[in-house]
C-alpha positions as CSV (number, residue, x, y, z in Angstrom):
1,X,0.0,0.0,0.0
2,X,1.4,3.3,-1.3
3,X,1.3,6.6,0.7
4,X,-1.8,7.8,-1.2
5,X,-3.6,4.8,-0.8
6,X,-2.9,5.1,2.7
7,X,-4.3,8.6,3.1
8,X,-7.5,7.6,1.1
9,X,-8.1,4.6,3.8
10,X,-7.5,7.2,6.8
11,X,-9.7,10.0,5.0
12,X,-13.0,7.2,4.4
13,X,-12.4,6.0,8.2
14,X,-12.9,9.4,9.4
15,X,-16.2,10.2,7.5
16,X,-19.0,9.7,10.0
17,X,-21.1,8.0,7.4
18,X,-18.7,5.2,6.1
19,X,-16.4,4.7,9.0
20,X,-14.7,1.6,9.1
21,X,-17.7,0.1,7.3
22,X,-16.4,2.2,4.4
23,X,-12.8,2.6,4.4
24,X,-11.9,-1.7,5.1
25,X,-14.2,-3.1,2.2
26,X,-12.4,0.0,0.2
27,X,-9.0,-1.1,1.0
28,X,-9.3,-4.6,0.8
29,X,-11.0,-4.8,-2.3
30,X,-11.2,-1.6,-3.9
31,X,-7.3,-0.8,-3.3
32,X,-6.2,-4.3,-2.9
33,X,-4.0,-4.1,0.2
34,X,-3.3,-5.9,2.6
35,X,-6.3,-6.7,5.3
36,X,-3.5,-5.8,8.2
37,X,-2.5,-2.7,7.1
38,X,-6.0,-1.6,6.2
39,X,-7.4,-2.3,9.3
40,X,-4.7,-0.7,11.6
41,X,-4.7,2.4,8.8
42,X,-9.0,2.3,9.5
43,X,-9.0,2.3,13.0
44,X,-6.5,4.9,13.3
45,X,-8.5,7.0,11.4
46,X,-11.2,5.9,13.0
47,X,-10.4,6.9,16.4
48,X,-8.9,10.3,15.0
49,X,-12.8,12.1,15.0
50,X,-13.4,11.0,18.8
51,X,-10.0,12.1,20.3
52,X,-10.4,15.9,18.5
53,X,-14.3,15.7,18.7
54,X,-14.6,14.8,22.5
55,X,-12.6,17.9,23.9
56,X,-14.4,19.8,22.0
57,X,-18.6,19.3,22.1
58,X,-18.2,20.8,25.8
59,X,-16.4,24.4,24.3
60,X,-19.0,24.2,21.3
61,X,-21.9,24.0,23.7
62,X,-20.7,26.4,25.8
63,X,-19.7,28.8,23.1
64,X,-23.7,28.5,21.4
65,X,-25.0,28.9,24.9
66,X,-23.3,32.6,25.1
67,X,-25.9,34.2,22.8
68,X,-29.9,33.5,22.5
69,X,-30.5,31.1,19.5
70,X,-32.7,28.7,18.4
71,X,-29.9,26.6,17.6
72,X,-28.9,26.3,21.2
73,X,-32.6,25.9,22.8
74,X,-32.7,22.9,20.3
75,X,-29.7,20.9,21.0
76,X,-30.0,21.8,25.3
77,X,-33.4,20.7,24.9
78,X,-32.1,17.5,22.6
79,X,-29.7,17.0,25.6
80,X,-31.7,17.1,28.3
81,X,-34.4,14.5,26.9
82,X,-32.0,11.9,26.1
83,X,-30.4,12.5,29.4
84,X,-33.9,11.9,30.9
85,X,-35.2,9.0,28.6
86,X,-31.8,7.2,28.3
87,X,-30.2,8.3,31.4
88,X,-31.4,5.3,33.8
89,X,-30.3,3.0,31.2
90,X,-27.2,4.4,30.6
91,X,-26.0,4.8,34.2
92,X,-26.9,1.0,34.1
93,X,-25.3,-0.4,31.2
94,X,-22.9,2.5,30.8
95,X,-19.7,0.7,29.6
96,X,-20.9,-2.1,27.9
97,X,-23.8,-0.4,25.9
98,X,-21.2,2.4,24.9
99,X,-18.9,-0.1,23.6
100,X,-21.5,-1.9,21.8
101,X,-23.0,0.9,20.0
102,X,-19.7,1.4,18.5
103,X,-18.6,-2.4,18.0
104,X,-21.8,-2.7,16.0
105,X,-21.3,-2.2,12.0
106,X,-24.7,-0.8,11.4
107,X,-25.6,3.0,10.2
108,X,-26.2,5.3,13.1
109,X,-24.1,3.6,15.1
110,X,-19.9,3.9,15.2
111,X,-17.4,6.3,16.3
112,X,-19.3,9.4,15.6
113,X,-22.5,8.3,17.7
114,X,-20.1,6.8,20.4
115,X,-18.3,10.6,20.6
116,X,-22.1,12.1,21.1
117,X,-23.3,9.6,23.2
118,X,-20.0,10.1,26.3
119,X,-20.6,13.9,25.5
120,X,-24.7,14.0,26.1
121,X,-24.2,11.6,29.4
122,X,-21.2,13.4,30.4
123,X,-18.9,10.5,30.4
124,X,-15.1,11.8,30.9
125,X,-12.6,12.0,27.7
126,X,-10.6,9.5,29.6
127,X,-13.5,6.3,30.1
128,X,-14.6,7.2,27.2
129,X,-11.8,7.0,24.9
130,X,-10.7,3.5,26.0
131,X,-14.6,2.6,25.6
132,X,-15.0,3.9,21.8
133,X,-11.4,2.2,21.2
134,X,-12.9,-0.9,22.2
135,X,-16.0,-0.7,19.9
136,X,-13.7,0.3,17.0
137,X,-11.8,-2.8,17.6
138,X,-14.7,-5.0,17.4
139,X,-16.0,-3.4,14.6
140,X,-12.8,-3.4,12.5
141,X,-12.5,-7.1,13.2
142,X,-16.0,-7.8,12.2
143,X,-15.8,-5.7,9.1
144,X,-12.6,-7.3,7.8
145,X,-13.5,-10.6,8.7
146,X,-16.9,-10.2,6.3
147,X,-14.8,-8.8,3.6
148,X,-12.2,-11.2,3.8
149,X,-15.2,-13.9,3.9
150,X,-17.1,-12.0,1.3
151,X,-13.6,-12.3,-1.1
152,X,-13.5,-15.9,-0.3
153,X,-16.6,-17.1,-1.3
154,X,-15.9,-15.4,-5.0
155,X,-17.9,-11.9,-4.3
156,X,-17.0,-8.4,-5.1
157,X,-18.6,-6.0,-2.6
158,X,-17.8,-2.9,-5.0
159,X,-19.4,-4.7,-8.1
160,X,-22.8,-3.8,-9.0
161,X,-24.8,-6.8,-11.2
């Protein structure tokens, strides 16, 4: 796997849409590289978004509530009734149901949802991180291991019929 190649892995791993569900099948079969080197390159960039992200949600909050806006009224309001709906739940399950919304490759969950999910129940940068790492693992294991699978058994995931 060339540099570029390398960079176009990371980039697709980052996107909240695609994530690794994007960037391994990409690299594997699209790129043809190595499943190793994809993976690591995938949840690398992976793990990038929640490591800049999760610092940050606290300062953008803080910086919308400064000034009336609707923009703000809607996301504390957002907050504060998935704090209240999910909030038992959470403080119940906490760990495990954070690392398993991330481990699982569907859409809506990942990364992304796991960064948003520590902010809203205030789960500290340093649980959290170790928790979304986790998932990200799983999820990068799962992913390859279906593309790999998906290769063996003689189908192309990027071919349309």
């Amino acid at each position: 796997m060339d540099f570029l190649d390398a960079l176009l892995v990371l980039g697709a791993a980052m996107i909240p849409i695609g994530e690794l569900r994007f960037s391994i099948p990409y690299g594997i079969v699209g790129l043809e590289a190595s499943w190793p080197s994809v993976l690591v390159i995938s949840i690398v960039g992976n793990m990038l978004p929640p490591m800049i992200l999760l610092p940050l949600l606290n300062r953008i909050a803080m910086l919308l509530n400064r000034f009336p806006n609707p923009l703000a009224r809607l996301l504390n309001w957002r907050v504060r009734h998935l704090q209240s709906t999910y909030g038992g739940r959470f403080s119940r399950w906490g760990a495990p149901i954070l690392v398993l919304l991330v481990a699982i490759p569907l859409p809506f969950t990942g990364a992304w949802t796991g960064t948003l999910v520590a902010w809203i129940f205030q789960i500290r940068f340093r649980v959290a991180i170790p928790l979304i790492a986790t998932g990200v693992i799983i999820a990068g294991l799962m992913v390859t291991v279906i593309t790999i699978g998906g290769q063996e058994l003689g189908g192309n995931v990027l071919e349309y019929p």
